[in-house]
C-alpha positions as a Markdown table, in Angstrom:
| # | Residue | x | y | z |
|---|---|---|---|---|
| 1 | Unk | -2.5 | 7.4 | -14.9 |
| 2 | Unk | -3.8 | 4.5 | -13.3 |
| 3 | Unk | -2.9 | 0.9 | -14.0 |
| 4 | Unk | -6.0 | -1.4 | -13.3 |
| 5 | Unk | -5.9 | -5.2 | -11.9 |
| 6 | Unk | -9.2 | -7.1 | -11.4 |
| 7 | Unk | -9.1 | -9.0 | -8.4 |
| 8 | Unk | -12.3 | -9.6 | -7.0 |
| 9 | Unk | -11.4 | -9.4 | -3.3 |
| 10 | Unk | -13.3 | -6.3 | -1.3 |
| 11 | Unk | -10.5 | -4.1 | 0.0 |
| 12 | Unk | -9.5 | -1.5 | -2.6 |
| 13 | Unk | -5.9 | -0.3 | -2.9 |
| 14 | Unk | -4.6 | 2.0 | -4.8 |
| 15 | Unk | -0.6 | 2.8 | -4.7 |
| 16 | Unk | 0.8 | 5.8 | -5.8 |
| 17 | Unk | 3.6 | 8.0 | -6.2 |
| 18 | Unk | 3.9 | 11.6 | -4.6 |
| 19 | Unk | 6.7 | 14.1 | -3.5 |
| 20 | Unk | 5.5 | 14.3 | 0.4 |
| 21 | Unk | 2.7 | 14.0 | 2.6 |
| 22 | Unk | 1.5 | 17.2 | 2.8 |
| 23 | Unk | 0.5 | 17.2 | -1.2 |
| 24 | Unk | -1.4 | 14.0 | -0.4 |
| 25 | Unk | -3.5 | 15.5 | 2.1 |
| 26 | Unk | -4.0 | 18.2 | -0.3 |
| 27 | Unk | -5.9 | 15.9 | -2.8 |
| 28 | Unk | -7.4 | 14.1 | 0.1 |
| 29 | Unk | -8.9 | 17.2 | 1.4 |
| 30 | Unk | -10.5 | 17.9 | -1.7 |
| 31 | Unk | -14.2 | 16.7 | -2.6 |
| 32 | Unk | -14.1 | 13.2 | -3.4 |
| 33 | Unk | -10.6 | 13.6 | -3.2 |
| 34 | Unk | -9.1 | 10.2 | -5.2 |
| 35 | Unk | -5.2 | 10.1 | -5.4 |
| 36 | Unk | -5.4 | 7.2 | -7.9 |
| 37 | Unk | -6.7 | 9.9 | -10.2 |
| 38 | Unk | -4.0 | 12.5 | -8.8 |
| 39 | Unk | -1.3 | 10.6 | -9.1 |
| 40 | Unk | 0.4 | 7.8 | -11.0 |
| 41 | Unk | -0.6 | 4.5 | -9.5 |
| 42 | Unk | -1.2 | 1.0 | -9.5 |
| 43 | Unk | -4.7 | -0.3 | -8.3 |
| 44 | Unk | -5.0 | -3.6 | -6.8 |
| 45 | Unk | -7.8 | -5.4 | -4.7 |
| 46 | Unk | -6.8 | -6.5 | -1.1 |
| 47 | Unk | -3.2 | -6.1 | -1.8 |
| 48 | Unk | -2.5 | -4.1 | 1.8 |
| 49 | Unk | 0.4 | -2.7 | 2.9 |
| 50 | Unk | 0.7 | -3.5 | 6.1 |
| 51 | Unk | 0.4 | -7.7 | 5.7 |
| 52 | Unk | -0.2 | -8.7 | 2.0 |
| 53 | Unk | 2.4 | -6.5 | 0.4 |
| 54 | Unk | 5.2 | -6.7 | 2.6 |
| 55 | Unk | 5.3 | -10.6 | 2.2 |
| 56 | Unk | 6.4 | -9.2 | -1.2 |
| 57 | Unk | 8.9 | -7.0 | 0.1 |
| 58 | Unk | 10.3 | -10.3 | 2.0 |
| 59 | Unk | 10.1 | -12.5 | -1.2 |
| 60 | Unk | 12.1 | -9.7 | -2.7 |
| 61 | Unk | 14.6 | -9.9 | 0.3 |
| 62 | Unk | 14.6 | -13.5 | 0.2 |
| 63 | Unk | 12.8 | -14.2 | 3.5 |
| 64 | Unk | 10.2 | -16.6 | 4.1 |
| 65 | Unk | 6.5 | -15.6 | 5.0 |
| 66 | Unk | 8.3 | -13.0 | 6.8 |
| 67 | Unk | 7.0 | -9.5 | 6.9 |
| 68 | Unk | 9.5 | -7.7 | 5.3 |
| 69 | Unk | 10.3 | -3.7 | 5.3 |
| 70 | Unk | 9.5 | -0.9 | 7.5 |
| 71 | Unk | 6.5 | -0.4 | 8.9 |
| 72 | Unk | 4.3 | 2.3 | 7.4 |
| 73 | Unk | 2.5 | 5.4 | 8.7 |
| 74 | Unk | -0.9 | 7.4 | 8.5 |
| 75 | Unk | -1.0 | 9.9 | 6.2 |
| 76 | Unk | -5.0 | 10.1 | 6.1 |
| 77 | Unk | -7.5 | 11.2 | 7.8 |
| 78 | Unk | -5.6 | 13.9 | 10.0 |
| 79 | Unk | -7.1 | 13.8 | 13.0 |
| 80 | Unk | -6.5 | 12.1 | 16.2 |
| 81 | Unk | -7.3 | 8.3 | 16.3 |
| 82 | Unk | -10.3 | 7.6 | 18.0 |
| 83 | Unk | -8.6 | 5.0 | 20.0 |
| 84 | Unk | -5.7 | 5.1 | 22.4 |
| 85 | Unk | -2.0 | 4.3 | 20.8 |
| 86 | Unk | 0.9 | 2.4 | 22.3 |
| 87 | Unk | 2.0 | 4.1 | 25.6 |
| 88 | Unk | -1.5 | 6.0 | 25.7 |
| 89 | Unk | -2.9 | 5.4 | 29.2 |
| 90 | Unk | -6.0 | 7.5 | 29.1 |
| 91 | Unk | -9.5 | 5.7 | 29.0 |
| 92 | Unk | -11.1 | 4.1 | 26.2 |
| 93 | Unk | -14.2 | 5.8 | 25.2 |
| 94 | Unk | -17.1 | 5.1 | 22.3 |
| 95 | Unk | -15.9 | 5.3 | 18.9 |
| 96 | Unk | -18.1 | 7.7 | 16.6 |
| 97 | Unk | -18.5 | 5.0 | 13.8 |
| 98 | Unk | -18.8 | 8.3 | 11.5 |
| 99 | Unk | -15.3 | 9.1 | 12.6 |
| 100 | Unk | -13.0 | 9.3 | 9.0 |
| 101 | Unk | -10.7 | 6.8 | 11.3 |
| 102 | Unk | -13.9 | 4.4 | 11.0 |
| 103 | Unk | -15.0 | 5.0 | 7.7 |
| 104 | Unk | -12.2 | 5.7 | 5.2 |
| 105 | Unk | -10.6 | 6.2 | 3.1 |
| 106 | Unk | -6.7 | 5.7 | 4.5 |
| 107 | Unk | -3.8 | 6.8 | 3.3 |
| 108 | Unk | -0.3 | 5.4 | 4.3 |
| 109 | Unk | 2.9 | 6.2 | 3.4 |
| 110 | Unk | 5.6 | 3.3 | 2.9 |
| 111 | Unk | 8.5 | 3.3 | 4.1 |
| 112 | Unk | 11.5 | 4.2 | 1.8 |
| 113 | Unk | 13.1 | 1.1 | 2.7 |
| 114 | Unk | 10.3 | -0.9 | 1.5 |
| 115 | Unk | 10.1 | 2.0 | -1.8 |
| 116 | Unk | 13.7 | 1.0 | -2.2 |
| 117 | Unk | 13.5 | -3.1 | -2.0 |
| 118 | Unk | 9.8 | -2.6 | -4.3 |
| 119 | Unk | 12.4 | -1.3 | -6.9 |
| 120 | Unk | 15.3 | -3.6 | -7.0 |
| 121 | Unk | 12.3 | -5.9 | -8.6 |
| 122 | Unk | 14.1 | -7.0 | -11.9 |
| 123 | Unk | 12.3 | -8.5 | -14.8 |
| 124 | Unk | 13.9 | -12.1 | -14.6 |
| 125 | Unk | 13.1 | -13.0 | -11.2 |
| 126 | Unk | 8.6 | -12.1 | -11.6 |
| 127 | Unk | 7.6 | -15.7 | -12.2 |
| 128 | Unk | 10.2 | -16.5 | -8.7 |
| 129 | Unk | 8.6 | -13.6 | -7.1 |
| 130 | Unk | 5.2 | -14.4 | -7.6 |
| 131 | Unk | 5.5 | -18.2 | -7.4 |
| 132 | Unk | 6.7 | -17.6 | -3.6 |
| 133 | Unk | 4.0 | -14.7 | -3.5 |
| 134 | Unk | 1.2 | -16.3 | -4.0 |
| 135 | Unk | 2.0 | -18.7 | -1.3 |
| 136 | Unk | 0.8 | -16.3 | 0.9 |
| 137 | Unk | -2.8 | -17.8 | 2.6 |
| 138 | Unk | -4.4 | -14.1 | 1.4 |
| 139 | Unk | -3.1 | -14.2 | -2.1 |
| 140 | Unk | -3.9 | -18.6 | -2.6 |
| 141 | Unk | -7.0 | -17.6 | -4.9 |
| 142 | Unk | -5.3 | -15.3 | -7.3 |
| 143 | Unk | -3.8 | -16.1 | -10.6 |
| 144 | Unk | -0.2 | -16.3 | -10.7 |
| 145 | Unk | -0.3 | -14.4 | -14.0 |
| 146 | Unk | -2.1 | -11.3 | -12.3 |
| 147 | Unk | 0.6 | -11.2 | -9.6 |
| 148 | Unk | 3.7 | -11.0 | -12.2 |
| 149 | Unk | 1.6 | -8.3 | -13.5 |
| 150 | Unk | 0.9 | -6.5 | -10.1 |
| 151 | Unk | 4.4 | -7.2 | -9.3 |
| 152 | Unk | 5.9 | -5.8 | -12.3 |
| 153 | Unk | 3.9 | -2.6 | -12.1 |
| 154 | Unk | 4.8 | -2.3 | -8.0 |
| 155 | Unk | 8.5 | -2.5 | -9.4 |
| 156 | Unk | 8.1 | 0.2 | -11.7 |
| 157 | Unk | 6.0 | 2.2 | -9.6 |
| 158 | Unk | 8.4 | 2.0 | -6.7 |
| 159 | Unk | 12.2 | 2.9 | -9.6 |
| 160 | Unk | 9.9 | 6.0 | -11.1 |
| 161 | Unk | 9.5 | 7.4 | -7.3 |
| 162 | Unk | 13.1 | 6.4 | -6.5 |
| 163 | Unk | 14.1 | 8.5 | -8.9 |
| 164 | Unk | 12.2 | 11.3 | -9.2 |
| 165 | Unk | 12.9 | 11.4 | -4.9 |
| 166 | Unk | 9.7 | 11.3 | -4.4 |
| 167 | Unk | 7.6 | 8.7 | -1.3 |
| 168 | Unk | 5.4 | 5.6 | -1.9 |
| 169 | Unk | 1.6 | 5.5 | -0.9 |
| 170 | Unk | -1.5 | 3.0 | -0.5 |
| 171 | Unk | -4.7 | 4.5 | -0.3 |
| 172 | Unk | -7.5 | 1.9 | 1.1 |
| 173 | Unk | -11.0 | 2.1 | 1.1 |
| 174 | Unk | -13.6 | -0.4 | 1.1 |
């Protein structure tokens, strides 16, 4: 079950609920493995975790243009990054632009904290929410009426996993 939002922006997103990594891999390692089709989700255009959504997260928490919540983690592809990490001191060598680092799809899994805050959203406060939202320099072009939709969906999204104990997801591909 996969709610849709049109916002013509390139980078696809796709957030989803599901009970641990491991049964996202599962679906990722399948032939065109899609967990928007796998799992319940909310699909969004260039909504990404790592900047975009957690300025929702801190509009949530009341900060401002802060980036709010913990950070995420890769879930997909599996292998080793093609490029060194913090605290890596080994040389940087070519990077196979066929790599699945390189060419997608991603998979991160949010942080619970950030699941947790996503669900406190409450009816009453989405026009606030996405009036301060859409402040954001990546989000300017949007219609405020698509946000308080995206919003309220992330909301529910975010209580349905809460409850059922289960993690929250964005899959990214271009």
């Amino acid at each position: 079950m996969t709610e849709n939002l049109t916002l013509d922006l390139d980078l696809q997103t796709d957030y989803f609920r599901a009970a641990d990594a491991a049964a996202v891999q599962k679906v990722m390692a399948a032939k065109d493995g899609k967990p928007a089709e796998a799992f319940e989700s909310v699909r969004a255009k260039r909504i990404d975790p790592t900047t975009v959504l957690r300025r929702l997260v801190a509009a949530v928490e009341t900060k401002e243009f802060e980036a709010g919540g913990a950070p995420d983690h890769s879930v997909w592809p599996t292998g080793p990054q093609p490029w060194p990490t913090a605290g890596d001191e080994g040389e940087v060598t070519a990077v196979d632009q066929e790599d699945p680092w390189m060419t997608g799809p991603w998979v991160v899994e949010l942080s619970d904290e950030t699941r947790d805050t996503l669900a406190l959203i409450d009816r009453k406060r989405l026009p606030e929410l996405a009036a301060r939202w859409v402040r954001a320099e990546e989000l300017r072009p949007l219609p405020t009426a698509e946000l308080v939709q995206l919003i309220h969906r992330l909301g529910v999204l975010a209580r349905r996993a809460k409850k059922a104990d289960q993690h929250l997801y964005c899959c990214l591909s271009g």
